[in-house]
BATIVO-360971 format. One record per residue (C-alpha): residue number from 1; z, x, y; chain. Coordinates in nm, 2 decimals. Each point is the difference from the previous one (the first is absolute). Example, Ala and Ser with C-alpha at 12.3 -4.5 7.8 and 13.67 -1.06 7.14 Angstrom:
BATIVO-360971
(rec 1, (0.78, 1.23, -0.45), 'A')
(rec 2, (-0.07, 0.14, 0.34), 'A')
end
This chain:
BATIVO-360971
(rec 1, (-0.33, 3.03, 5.39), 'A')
(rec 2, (-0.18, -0.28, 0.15), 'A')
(rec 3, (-0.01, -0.05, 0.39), 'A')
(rec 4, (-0.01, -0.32, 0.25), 'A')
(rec 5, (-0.08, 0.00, 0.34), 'A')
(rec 6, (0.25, -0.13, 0.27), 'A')
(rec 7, (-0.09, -0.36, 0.19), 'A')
(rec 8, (0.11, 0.00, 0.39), 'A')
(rec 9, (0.39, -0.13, 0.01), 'A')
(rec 10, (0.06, 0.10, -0.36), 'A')
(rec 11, (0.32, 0.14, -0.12), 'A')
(rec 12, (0.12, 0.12, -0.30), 'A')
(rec 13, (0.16, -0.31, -0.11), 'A')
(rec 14, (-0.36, -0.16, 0.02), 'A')
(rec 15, (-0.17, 0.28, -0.21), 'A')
(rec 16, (0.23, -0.01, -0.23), 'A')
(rec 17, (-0.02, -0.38, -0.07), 'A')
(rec 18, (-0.39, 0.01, 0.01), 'A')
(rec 19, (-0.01, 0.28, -0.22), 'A')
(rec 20, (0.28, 0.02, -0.23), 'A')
(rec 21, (0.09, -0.39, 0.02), 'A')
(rec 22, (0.37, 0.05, 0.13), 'A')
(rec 23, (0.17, 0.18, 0.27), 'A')
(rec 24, (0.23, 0.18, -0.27), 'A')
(rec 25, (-0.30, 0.24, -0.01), 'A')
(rec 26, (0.05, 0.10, 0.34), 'A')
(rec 27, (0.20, 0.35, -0.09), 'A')
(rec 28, (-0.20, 0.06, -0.29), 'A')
(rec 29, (-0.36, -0.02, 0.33), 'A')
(rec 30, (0.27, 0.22, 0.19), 'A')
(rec 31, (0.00, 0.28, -0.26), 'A')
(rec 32, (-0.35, -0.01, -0.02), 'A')
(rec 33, (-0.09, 0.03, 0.38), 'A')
(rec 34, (0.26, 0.18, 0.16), 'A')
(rec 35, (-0.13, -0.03, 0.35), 'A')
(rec 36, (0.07, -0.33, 0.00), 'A')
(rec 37, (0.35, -0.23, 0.10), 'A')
(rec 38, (0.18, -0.29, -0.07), 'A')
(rec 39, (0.07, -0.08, 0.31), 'A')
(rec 40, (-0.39, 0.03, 0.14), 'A')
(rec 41, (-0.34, -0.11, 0.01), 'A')
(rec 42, (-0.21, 0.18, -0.20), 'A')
(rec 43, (-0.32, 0.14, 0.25), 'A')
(rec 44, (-0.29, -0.23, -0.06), 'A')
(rec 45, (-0.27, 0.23, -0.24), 'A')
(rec 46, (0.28, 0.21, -0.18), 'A')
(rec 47, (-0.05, 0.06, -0.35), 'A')
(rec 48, (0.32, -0.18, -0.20), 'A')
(rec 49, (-0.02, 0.21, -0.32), 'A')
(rec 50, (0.15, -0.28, -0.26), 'A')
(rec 51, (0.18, 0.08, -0.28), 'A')
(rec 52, (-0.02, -0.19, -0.35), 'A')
(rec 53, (0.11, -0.16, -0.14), 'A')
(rec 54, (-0.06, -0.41, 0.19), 'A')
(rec 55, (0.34, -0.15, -0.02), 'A')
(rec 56, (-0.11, -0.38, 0.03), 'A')
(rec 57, (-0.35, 0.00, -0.12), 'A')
(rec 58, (-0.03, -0.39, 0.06), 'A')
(rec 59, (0.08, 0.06, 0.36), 'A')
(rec 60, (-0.21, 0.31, 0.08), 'A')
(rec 61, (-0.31, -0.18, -0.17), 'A')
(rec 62, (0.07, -0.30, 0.16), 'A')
(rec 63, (0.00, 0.15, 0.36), 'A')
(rec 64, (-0.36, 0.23, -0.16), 'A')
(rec 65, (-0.14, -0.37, -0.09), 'A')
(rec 66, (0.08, -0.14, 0.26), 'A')
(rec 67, (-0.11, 0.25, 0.28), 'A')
(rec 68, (0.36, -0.04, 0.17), 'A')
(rec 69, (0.13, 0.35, 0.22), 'A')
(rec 70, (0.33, -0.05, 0.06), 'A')
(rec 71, (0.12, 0.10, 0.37), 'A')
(rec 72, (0.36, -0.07, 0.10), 'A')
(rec 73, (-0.07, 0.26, 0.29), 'A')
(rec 74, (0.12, -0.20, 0.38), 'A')
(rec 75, (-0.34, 0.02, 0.22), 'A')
(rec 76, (0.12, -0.10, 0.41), 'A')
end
């Protein structure tokens, strides 16, 4: 299983639209790192183990492409 490493202010939801292309693949990230919450930020530097398979290809490559990190996390 393939592994990404967590930006500052990422959560779940981002990982798991820059990876998998949709937040529907949030449980399915869940599974597959049980350290990690829904309802967090995931620690800058963890290892996100993620699962296959992509669930919107179009929109993980596009993010790839692109170079766009998605981070919904609030910074004050």
């Amino acid at each position: 299983m393939k592994s990404i490493t967590a930006q500052f202010g990422q959560t779940i939801f981002d990982i798991s639209l820059q990876e998998l292309g949709s937040i529907e693949g949030v449980f399915d990230l869940l599974e597959a790192n049980p350290g990690l919450q829904l309802d967090m930020a995931v620690s800058v530097g963890t290892n996100v183990k993620k699962p296959t398979p992509v669930i919107d290809l179009r929109v993980a490559e596009y993010y790839s492409r692109n170079g766009i990190t998605p981070v919904s996390d609030v910074v004050e």
